[in-house]
C-alpha positions in Angstrom: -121.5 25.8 -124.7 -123.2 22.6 -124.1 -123.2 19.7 -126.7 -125.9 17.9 -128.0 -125.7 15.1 -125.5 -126.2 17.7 -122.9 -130.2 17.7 -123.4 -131.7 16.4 -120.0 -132.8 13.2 -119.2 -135.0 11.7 -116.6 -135.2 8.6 -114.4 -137.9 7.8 -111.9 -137.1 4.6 -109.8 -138.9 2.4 -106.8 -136.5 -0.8 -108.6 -138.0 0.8 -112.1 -137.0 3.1 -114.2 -137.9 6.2 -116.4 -135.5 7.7 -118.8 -136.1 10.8 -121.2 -134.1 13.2 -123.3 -134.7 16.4 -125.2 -135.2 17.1 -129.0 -134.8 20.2 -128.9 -131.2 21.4 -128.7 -129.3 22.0 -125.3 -129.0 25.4 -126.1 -132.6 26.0 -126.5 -132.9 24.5 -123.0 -130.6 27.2 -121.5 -132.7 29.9 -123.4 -135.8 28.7 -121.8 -134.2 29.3 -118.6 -132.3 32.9 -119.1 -133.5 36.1 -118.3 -133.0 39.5 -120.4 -131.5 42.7 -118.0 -134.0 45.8 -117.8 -133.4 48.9 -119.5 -133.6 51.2 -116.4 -131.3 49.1 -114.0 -128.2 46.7 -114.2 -130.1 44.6 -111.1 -133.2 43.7 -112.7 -134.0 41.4 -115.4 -137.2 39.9 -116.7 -138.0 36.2 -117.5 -140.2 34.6 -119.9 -142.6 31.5 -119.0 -143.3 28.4 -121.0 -147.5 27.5 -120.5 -146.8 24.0 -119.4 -150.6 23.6 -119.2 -150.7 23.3 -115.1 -152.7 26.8 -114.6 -149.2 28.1 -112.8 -145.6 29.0 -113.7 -143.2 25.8 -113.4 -141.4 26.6 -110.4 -138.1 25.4 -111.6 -138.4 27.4 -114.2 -138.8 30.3 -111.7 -135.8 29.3 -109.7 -134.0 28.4 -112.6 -134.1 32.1 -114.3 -134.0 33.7 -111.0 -130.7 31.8 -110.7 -129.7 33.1 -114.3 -129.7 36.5 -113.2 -128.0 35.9 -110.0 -125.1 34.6 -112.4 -125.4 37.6 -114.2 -124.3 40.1 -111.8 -121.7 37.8 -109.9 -119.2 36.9 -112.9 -117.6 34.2 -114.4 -115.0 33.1 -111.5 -117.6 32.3 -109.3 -119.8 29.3 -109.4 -123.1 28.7 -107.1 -122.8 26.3 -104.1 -126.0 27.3 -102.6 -129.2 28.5 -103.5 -132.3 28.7 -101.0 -136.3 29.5 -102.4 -139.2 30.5 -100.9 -142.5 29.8 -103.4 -144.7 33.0 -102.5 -147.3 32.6 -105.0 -148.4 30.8 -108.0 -147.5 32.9 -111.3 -149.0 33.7 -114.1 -148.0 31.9 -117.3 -149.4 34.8 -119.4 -147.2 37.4 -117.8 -143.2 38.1 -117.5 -141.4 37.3 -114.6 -139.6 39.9 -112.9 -136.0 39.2 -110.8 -134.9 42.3 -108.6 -131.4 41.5 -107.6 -129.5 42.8 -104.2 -126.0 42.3 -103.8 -125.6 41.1 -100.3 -122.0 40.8 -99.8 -119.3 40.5 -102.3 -115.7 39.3 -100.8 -112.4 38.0 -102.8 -114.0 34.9 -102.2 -117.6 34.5 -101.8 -120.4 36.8 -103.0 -124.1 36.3 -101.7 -127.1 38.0 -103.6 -130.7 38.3 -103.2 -133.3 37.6 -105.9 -137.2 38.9 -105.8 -139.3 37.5 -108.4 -142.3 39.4 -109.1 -145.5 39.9 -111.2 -147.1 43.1 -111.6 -145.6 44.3 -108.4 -146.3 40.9 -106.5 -143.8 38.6 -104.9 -144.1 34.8 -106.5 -140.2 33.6 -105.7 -137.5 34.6 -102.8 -134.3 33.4 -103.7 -130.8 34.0 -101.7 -127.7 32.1 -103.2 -123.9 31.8 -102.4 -121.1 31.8 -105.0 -117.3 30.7 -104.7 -114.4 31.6 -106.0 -112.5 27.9 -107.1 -110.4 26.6 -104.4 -108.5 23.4 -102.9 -109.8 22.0 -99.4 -110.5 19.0 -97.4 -112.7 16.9 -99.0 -115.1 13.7 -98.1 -118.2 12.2 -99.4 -121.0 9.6 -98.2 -120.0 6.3 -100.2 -123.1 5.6 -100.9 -124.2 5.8 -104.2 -127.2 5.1 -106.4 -126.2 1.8 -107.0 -126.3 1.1 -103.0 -129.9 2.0 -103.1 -131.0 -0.4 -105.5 -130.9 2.1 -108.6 -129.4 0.8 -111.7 -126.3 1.8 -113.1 -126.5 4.6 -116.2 -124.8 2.3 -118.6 -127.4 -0.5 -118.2 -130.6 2.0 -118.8 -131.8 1.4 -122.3 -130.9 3.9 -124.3 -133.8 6.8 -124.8 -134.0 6.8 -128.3 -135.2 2.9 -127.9 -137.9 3.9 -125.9 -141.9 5.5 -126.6 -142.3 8.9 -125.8 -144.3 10.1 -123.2 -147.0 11.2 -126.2 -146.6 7.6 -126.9 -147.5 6.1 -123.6 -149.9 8.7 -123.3 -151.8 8.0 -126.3 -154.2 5.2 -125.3 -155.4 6.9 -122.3 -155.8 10.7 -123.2 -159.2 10.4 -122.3 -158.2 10.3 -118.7 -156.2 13.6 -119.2 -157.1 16.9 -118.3 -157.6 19.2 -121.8 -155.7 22.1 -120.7 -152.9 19.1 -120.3 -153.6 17.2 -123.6 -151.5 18.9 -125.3 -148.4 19.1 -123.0 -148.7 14.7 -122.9 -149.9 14.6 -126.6 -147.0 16.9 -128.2 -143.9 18.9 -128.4 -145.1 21.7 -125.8 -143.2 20.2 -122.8 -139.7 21.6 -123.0 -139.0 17.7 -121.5 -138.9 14.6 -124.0 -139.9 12.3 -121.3 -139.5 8.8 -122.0 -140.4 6.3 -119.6 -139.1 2.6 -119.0 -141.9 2.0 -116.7 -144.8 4.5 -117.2 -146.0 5.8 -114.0 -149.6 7.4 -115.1 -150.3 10.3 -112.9 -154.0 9.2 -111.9 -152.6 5.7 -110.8 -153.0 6.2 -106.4 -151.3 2.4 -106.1 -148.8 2.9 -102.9 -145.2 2.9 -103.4 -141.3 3.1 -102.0 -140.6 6.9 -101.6 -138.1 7.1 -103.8 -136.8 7.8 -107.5 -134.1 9.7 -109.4 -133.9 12.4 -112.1 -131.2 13.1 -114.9 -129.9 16.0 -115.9 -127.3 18.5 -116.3 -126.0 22.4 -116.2 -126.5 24.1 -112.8 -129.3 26.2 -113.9 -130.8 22.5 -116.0 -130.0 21.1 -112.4 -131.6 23.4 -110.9 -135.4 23.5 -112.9 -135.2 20.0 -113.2 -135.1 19.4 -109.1 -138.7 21.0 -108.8 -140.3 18.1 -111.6 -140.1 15.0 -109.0 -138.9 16.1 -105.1 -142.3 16.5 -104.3 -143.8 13.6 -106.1 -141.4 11.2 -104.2 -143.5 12.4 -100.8 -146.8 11.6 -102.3 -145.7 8.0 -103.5 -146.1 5.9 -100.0 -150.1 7.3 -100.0 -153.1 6.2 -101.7 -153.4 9.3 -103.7 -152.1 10.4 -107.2 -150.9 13.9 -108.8 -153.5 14.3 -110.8 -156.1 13.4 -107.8 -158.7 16.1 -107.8 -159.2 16.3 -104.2 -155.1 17.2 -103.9 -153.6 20.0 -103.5 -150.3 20.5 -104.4 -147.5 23.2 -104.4 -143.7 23.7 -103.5 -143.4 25.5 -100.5 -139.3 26.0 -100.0 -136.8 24.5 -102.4 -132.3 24.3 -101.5 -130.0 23.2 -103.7 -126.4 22.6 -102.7 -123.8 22.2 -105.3 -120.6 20.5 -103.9 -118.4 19.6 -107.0 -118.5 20.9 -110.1 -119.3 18.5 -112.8 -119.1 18.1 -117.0 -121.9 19.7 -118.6 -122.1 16.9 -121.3 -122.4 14.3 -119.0 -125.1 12.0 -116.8 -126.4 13.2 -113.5 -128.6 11.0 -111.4 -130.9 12.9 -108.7 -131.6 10.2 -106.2 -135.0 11.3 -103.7 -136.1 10.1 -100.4 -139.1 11.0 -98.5 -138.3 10.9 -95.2 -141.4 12.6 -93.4 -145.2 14.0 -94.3 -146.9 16.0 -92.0 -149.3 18.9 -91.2 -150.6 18.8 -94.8 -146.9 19.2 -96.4 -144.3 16.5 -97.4 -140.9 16.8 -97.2 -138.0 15.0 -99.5 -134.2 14.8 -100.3 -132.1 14.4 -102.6 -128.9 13.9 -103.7 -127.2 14.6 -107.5 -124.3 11.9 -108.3 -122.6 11.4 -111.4 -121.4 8.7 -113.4 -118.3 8.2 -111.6 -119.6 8.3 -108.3 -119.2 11.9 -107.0 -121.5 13.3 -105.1 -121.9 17.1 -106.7 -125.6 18.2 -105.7 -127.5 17.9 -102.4 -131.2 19.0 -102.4 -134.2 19.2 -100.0 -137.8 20.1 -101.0 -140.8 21.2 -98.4 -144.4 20.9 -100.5 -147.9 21.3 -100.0 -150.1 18.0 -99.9 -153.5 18.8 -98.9 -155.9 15.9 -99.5 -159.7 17.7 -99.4 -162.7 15.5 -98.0 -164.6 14.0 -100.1 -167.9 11.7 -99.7 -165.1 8.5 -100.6 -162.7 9.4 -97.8 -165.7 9.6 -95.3 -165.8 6.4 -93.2 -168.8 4.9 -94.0 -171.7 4.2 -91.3 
């Protein structure tokens, strides 16, 4: 069970930073992202979706649940160390989410499944992940940490509860927000309490490092969480913004590698590099590292970014 300091938090950084947390209870959290099994089958299960106000499902929230019901069928003595997505389709937030699960191989050791996430009979989400049994092995880690790349240490973020609310930074400017989003930036909806040191508005297009980091914690937390910001960090050396009308925006493929396990009631820092954009799409990394300075996630993100024309990108002449 997680404790109440295990609500999620969130930092976005280029030398800045963005903390949040969560008022509603960790367990609530977990909730959001479990599935139910179906009557007819013990390999299917059905989701639930939360309307963030985006048109579309949240695909962490896809990935999340689709992990949920991975960890369903595999037991409690094995843990994920990989999970790979393929995003199929945008889903409906009005409609259930659907997880058919295949067993792929299930050893003493390590058991691999399948997950197809569906609405009314069509694929949104492919999922495979790998689970281990505990063991003891050779062990090494990159010693660089979020400190070597100019991130601040967790203990000298100001504490979240000192900080507005995203509804509060919001609040002079909802004019500039979309109404189907109003209330998402303007209330409790958003099943994040976001709460930035340095607010970042979504329509601002200024160029910046391709970087930042995200908090949070549980594997399947970890895992909906990874999808909020991995794409974001592509779009961040360009003159463009999220919220740009001409962009287009999706997650294409989504990893996540867990290498340690790591305290459910404690920090996690998910630092992101863009490395390349291309072709339309942007691709980013990350890496999860926790207070201590382990190294317990790796995670890698292809999007859509597809700028349409308009009459202000034309040259002029």
């Amino acid at each position: 069970m997680l404790s109440a300091r295990a609500a999620p938090s969130l930092v976005r950084a280029a030398r800045l930073c963005t903390a949040a947390t969560r008022r509603v209870t960790a367990d609530a959290l977990v909730r959001h992202v479990d599935v139910s099994p179906v009557a007819e089958t013990s390999t299917a299960f059905v989701g639930r979706s939360v309307d963030l106000g985006w048109g579309r499902v949240y695909g962490g929230q896809t990935m999340a649940q689709a992990l949920a019901a991975c960890q369903k069928l595999v037991g409690g003595d094995f843990s994920v160390h990989q999970l790979s997505c393929h995003f199929l389709r945008g889903g409906d937030v009005s409609a259930d989410i659907r997880f058919d699960c295949e067993v792929l191989s299930h050893g003493r050791s390590f058991s691999a499944i399948a997950v197809r996430a569906s609405q009314e009979g069509a694929p949104i989400l492919a999922m495979t992940a790998s689970f281990q049994r505990a063991e003891r092995g050779l062990e090494h880690q990159d010693g660089l940490g979020p400190l070597a790349r100019g991130l601040p240490a967790p203990e000298d973020l100001r504490a979240p509860e000192d900080l507005p609310t995203l509804a509060d930074r919001f609040a002079p400017h909802l004019a500039k927000v979309p109404p189907r989003l109003r209330q998402l930036y303007s209330a409790e909806a958003n099943p994040l309490d976001l709460r930035p040191c340095e607010f970042v508005a979504p329509w601002d297009e200024s160029v910046r490092a391709p970087r930042q980091a995200v908090w949070a914690v549980h594997q399947r937390l970890l895992t909906y969480f990874t999808d909020w910001a991995l794409l974001g960090t592509a779009l961040q050396p360009h003159p463009t913004a999220m919220w740009r009308r001409e962009l287009q925006a999706a997650s294409l493929s989504h990893s996540v590698t867990f290498h340690r396990p790591f305290r459910m009631d404690a920090w996690l820092c998910h630092v992101m590099r863009s490395p390349s954009a291309s072709g339309g799409r942007g691709f980013a990394l990350g890496e999860v590292w926790s207070e201590d300075g382990r190294l317990v996630a790796s995670t890698s993100q292809e999007g859509l970014m597809r700028v349409r024309s308009t009459e202000r990108d034309r040259p002029a002449g």
